[in-house]
C-alpha positions in Angstrom: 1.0 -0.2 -19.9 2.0 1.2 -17.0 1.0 0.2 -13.1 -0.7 3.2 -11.5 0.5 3.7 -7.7 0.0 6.4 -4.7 2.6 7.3 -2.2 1.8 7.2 1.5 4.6 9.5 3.2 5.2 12.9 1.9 8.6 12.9 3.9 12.0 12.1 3.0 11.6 8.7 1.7 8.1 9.2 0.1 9.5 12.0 -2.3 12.6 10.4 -3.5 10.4 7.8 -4.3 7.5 9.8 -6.5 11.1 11.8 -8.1 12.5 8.6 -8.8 9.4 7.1 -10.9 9.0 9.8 -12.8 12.6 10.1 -13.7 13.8 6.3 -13.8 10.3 4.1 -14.6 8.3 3.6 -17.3 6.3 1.3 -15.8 5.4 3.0 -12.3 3.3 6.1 -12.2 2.7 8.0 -9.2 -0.9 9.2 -9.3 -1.7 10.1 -5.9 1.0 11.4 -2.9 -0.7 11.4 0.7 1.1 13.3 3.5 -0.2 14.8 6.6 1.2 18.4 6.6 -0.1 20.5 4.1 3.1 22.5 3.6 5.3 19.7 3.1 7.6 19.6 0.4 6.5 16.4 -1.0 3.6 17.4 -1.2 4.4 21.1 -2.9 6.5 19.2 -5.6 4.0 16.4 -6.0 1.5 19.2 -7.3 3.9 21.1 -9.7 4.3 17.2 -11.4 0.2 16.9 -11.6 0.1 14.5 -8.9 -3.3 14.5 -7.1 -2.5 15.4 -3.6 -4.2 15.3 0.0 -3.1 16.4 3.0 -5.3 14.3 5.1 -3.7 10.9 5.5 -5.1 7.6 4.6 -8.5 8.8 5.0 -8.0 11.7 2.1 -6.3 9.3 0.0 -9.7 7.3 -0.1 -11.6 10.5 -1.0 -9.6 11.5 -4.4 -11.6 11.2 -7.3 -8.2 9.0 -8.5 -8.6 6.5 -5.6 -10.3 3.7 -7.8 -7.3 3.7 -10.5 -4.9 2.9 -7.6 -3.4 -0.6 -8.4 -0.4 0.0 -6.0 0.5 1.7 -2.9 3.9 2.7 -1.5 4.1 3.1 2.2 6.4 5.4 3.6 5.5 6.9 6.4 6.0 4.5 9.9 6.0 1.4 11.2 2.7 2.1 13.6 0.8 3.9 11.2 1.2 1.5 8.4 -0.6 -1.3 10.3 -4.0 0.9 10.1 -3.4 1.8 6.4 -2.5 -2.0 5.5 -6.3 -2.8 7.5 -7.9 0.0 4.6 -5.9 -1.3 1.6 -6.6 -4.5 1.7 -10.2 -4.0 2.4 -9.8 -2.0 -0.7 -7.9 -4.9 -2.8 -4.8 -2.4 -3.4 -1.5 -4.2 -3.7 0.9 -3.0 -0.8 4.5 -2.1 -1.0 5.6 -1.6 2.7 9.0 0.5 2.8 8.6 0.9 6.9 9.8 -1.9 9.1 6.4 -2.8 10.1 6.6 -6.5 8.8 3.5 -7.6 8.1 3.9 -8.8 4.9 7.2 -11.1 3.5 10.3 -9.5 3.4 11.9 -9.0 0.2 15.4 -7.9 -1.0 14.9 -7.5 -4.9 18.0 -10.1 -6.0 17.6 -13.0 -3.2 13.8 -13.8 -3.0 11.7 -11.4 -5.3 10.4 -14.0 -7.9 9.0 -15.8 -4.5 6.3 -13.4 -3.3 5.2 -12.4 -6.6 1.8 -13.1 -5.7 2.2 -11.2 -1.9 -0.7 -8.7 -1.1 1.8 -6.6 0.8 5.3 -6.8 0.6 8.0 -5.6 3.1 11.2 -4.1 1.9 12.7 -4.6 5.2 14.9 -1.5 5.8 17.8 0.1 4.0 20.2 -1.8 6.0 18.7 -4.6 4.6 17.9 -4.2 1.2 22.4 -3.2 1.4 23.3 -5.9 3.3 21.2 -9.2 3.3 22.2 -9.9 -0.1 26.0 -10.2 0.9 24.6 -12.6 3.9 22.9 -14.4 0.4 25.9 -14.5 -1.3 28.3 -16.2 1.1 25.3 -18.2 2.3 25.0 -20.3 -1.2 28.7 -20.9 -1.0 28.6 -21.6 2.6 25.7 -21.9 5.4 26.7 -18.7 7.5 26.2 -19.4 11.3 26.2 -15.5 12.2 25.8 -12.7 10.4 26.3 -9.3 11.8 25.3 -5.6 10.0 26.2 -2.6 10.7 24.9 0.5 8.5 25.8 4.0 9.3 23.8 6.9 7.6 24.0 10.3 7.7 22.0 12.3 9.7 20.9 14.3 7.7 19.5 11.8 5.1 17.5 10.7 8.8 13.8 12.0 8.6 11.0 11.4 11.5 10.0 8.3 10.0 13.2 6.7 10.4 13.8 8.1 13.9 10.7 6.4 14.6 11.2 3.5 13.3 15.2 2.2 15.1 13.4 -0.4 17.9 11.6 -1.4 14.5 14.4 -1.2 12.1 17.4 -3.4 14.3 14.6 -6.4 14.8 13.3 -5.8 11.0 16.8 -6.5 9.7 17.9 -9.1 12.0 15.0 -11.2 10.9 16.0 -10.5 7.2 19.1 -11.7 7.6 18.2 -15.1 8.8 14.8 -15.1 7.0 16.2 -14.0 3.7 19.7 -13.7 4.0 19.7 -17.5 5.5 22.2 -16.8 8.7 21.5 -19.4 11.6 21.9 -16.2 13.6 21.6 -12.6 12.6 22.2 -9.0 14.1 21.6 -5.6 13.8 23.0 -2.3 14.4 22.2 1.4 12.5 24.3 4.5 13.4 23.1 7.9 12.7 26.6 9.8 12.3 26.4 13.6 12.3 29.6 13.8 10.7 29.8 17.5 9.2 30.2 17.2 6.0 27.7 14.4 5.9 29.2 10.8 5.3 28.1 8.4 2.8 26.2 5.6 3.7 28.6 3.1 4.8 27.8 -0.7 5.4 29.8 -3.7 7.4 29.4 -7.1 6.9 30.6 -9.9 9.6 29.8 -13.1 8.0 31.2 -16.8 10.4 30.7 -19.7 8.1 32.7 -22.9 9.2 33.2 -24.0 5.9 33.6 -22.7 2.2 36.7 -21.8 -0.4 37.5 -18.1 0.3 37.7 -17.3 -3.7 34.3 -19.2 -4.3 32.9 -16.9 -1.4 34.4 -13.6 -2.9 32.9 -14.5 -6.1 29.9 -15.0 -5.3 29.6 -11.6 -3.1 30.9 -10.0 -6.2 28.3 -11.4 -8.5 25.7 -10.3 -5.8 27.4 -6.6 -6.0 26.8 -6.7 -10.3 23.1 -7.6 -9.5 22.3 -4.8 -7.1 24.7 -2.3 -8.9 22.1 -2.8 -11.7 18.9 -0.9 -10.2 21.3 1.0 -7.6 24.3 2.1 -9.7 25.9 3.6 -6.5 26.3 0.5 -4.7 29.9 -0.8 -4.4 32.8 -2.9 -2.8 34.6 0.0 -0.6 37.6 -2.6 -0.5 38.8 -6.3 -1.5 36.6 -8.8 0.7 38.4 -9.7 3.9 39.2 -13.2 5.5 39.8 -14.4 8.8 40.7 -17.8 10.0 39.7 -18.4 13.2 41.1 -22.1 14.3 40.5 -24.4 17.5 43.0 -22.4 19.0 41.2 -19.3 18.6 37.6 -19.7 18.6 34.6 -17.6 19.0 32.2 -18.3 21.1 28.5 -16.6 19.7 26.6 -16.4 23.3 22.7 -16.5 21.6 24.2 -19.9 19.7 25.5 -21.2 23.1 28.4 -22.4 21.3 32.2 -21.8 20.1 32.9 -21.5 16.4 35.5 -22.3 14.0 36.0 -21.3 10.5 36.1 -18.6 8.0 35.5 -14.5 9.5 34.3 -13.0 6.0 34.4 -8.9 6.5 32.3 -6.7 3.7 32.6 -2.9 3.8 30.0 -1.7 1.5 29.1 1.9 0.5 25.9 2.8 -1.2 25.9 6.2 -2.6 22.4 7.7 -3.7 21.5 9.4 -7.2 20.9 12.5 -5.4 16.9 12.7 -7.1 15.5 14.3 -3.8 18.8 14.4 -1.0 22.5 14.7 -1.9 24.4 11.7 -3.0 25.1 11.2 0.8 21.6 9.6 1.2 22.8 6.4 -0.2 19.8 5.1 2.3 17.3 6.3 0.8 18.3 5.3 -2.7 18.3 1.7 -2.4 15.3 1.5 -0.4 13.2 3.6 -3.2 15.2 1.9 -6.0 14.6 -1.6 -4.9 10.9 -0.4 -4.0 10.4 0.8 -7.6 12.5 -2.7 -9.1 10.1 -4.6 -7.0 6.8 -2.9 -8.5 7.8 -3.1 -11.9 8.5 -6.5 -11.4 5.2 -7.1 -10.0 3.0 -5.7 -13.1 5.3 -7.8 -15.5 4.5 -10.7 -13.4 0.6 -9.5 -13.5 0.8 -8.8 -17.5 2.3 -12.2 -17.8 -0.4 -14.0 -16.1 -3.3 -11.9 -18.0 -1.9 -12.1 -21.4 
């Protein structure tokens, strides 16, 4: 049994994602793929696959003769326009998997806090910054509560479509929030750099973790466990080097304005590269990989949740 979906977004991310099911899933089958330019490529490769098609938004999606099989729909289009297709959907009882930072459903990274929103009618996967770097933030934070946690993800631009231009404001806030919300820092930040680096660089990752307590080889086991878990639905995702520690004492604190406070403790650095399986971009696109990999782990994890419940 399989769970049958529709793609919102016939951009970048949207067609990595209907390549990816096709080529990775046996459980996820893209049905439908809605764009809004006709010529798109998405859209143009979603037809050679036998994948009903419409050019006009939301509103076509409702009118194909497919429409009623839907069970699941991936959103990948933008942050504004996904909060007037969430309104239809649900009207519609469709299951929602939200792969803009428009946040109206939980946030999710696959190996922290899946198994808790199970039931969710839409699910956020944050952003790709996220889904590469909360779960480091997770990993130190169940060895030791992290007091600040600071990202910093530089993509390629190339791997950068409209949507994601669109969406910075959105995507800096989006993954702040994970990384207290999900991650479980006291304090989280934020930053994305679009690096037009000629040839185009990998998606690279940096993790500032403060925690005032904690055994540094406990801590860098833990992250390393984490990296096993992810490396097994994104098999490009890796340690670029050996976890680094900082001891900052009483006679060199740090004081973290938005905490109003000084701090004292452990610095734990993470660089982080994520490179992509090259199903739509080049390997560069390491960004859009984990988002459409943990999107696809996340729905198959859903209809084995659903065929455990009806059986």
């Amino acid at each position: 049994m399989t769970i049958k979906a529709a793609v919102i977004g016939s951009g970048n991310i949207g067609t990595d994602l209907l390549i990816k099911s096709k080529r990775t899933s046996d459980i996820v089958e893209v049905i439908a793929m809605v764009g809004i330019d006709p010529d798109s490529d998405g859209l143009a490769r979603a037809e050679r696959m036998d994948v009903a098609t419409t050019s006009d938004g939301i509103a076509g999606l409702t009118k194909l003769s497919v429409y009623d099989d839907v069970e699941l729909v991936f959103d990948a289009t933008s942050a504004g326009a996904h909060r007037a297709h969430d309104e239809i959907l649900q009207r519609d009882g469709k299951r929602v998997l939200d792969l803009t930072p428009a946040a109206i459903g939980p946030y999710v990274i696959p190996p922290v806090n899946l198994q808790d929103h199970l039931d969710a009618p839409n699910i956020n996967m944050v952003t790709c910054g996220g889904q590469a770097t909360v779960p480091i933030v997770a990993a130190v934070n169940r060895i030791a509560p992290v007091v600040y946690g600071e990202i910093v993800s530089s993509i390629s631009s190339k791997s950068a479509g409209p949507g994601t231009r669109a969406n910075i404001d959105e995507f800096t806030q989006t993954t702040s929030a994970a990384i207290e919300q999900v991650g479980g820092a006291q304090l989280g930040k934020a930053i994305i750099v679009l690096n037009p680096a000629e040839p185009p660089l990998i998606m690279r990752n940096t993790v500032f973790c403060l925690v005032e307590a904690g055994e540094p080889e406990a801590i860098e086991a833990s992250i390393a466990s984490m990296v096993e878990t992810v490396q097994s639905y994104v098999p490009g995702y890796r340690l670029k080097q050996k976890v680094q520690f900082e001891r900052l004492d009483s006679g060199s604190p740090v004081r973290i304005p938005d905490l109003d406070r000084k701090f004292t403790g452990w610095k734990v650095s993470v660089f982080l590269e994520v490179e992509g399986a090259a199903h739509y971009l080049p390997a560069y696109a390491g960004n859009l990989d984990i988002m459409t990999s943990a999107a696809i782990k996340t729905a198959e994890a859903l209809h084995q949740a659903n065929a455990g419940a009806t059986s």
